[in-house]
N, C-alpha and C positions, 0 to 999 in steps of 0.2 A: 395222620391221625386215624385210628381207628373209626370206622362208620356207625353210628348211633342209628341211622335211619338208611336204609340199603334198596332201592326198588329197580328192580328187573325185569322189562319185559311188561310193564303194568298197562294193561290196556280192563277197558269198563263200558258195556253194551247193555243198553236196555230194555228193555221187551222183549215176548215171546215172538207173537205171530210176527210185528212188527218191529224189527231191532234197529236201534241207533248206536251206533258204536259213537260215544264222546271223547275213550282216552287212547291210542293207538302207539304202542310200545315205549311207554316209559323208561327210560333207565336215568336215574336220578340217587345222589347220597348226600348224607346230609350227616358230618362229622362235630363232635364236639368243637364249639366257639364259631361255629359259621353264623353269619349272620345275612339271611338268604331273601331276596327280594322274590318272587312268583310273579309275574304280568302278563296281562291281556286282553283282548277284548272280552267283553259280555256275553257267553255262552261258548268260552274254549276251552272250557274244563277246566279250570283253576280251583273252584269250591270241590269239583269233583276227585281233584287232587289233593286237595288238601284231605279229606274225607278219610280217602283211603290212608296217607301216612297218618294219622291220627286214629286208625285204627276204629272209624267210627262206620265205613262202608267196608266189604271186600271186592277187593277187584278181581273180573272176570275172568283174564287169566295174568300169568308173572306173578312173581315173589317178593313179598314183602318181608325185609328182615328187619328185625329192632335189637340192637345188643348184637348180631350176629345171630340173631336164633330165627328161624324160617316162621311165619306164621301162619302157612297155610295150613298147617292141622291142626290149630288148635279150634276148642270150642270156645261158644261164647262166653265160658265164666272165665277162661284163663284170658281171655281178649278181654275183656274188661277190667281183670287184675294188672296186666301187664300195661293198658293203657293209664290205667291211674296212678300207675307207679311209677310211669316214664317221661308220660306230655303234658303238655299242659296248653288250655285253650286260652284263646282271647279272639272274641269277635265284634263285630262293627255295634252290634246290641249289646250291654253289658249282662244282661240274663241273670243280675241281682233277685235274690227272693225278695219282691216288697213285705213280707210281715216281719222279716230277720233282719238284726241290726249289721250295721258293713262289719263288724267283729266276729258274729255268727255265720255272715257269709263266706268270711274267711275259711273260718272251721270246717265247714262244710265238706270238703275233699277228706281232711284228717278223720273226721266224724263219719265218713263213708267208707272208707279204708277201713276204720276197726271195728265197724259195729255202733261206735257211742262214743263218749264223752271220756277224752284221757287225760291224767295227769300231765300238764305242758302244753295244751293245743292251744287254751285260750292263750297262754304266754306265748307261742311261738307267733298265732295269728295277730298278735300285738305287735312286736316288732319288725312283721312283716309290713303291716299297717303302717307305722313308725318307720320303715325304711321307703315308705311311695310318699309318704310326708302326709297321711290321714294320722296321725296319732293322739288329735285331736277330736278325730270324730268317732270312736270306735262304739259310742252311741247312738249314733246317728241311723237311720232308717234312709234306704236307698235314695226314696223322694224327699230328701231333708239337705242333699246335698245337690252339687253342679256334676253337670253332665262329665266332666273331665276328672271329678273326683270319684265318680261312680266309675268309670275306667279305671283308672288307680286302682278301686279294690278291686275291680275284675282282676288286673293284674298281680294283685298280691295272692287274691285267691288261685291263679293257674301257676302262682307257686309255691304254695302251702306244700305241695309233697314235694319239692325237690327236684322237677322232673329236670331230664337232659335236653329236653327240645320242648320249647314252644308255638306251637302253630299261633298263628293270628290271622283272622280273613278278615281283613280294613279294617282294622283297630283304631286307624282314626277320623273311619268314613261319617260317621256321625256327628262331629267334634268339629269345633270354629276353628282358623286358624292358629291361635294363639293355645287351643288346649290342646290341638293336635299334635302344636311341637313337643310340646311340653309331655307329652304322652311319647313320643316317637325317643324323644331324650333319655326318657325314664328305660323304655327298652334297650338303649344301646349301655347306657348304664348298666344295668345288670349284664348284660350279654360282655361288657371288657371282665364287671367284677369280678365273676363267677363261674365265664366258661360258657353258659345256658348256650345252647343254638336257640335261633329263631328263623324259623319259617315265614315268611308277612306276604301275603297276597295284597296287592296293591292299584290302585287305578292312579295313583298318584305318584307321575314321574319324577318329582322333587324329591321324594321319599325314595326311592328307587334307585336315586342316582345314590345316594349315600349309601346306600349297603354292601357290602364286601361282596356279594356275587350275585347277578341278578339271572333267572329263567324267562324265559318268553313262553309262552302256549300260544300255540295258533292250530287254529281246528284241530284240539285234542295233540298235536306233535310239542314235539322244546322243539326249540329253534334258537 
């Protein structure tokens, strides 16, 4: 299968005077329908890998492709187009706007993408809703609901544009047992429906063991 996320070479150094190299030669793809575990300990550059394929740092030096297209020249408005068009997040905090209803939250990606308010967004952000099983709450204001349903819209909302790969760093680090499954479920759900890859940075070997290919980091290396 064609590679949706392509990384080369990806290494990430911090400071001037004083430099820390955290990611040293990446080479990592990541193809439609993978469903891709990331593990490691605490400070081996996992967040920091995720960062980069999500298009939200760039790395210091190596090649980031998405689609097949290099992204080292472009500027920031076309990296911001291209990320909102293509990924989609979910992280361990749900990052809900408390004064917007989970409906509105939804919206929000579609509603950034054009400007405003289109024909078909609240309907699409509705059966999105409707397909994580909030269809009931599309009311409801973030702190109105449980912690495991505020995931759910996160994850309806990191698929409001369709993207082809979903990053997640500990999507169910925050969550009890029982809303965690039930949240990891949800993901593999759509990832057989649809096709979606997912990326999941993980401290949770349980989780890990079930995913179709897992990475290791250790001081910045796969292994």
């Amino acid at each position: 299968m064609s590679a949706i996320l392509d990384l080369r070479g990806i290494t990430k150094t911090y400071g001037t005077r004083i430099k820390t190299q955290v990611l040293h030669g990446i080479d990592l793809t990541v193809s439609r329908g993978d469903f891709l575990a990331i593990t490691g300990q605490s400070g081996s550059g996992k967040t920091t890998l995720l960062n980069i394929m999500g298009l939200l740092d760039r790395s210091t030096t190596g090649n980031l492709l998405v689609n097949g297209t290099d992204t080292a020249g472009m500027d920031d408005e076309a990296i911001t187009a291209l990320r909102g068009r293509t990924l989609g997040f979910v992280f361990q905090f749900h990052h809900l706007l408390p004064a917007l209803t989970i409906l509105e939250n939804v919206m929000m990606p579609m509603m950034a993408d054009k400007g405003r308010e289109m024909p078909g967004m609240r309907e699409s952000a509705t059966e999105l809703l409707k397909r994580v099983g909030l269809g009931e709450r599309l009311k409801y204001k973030p702190d109105e609901v449980s912690g495991g349903q505020r995931q759910r819209a996160a994850i309806a909302r990191a698929l409001a544009m369709r993207p082809a790969v979903i990053l997640a760093d500990e999507p169910t680090g925050n969550l009890d047992s029982v809303s965690s499954a039930e949240v990891f479920t949800l993901l593999r759900e759509i990832n057989k429906a649809d096709g979606t890859a997912f990326c999941i940075v993980t401290h949770d070997a349980a989780i890990a063991k079930t995913c179709d290919r897992i990475v290791e980091i250790v001081d910045g290396r796969l292994v």
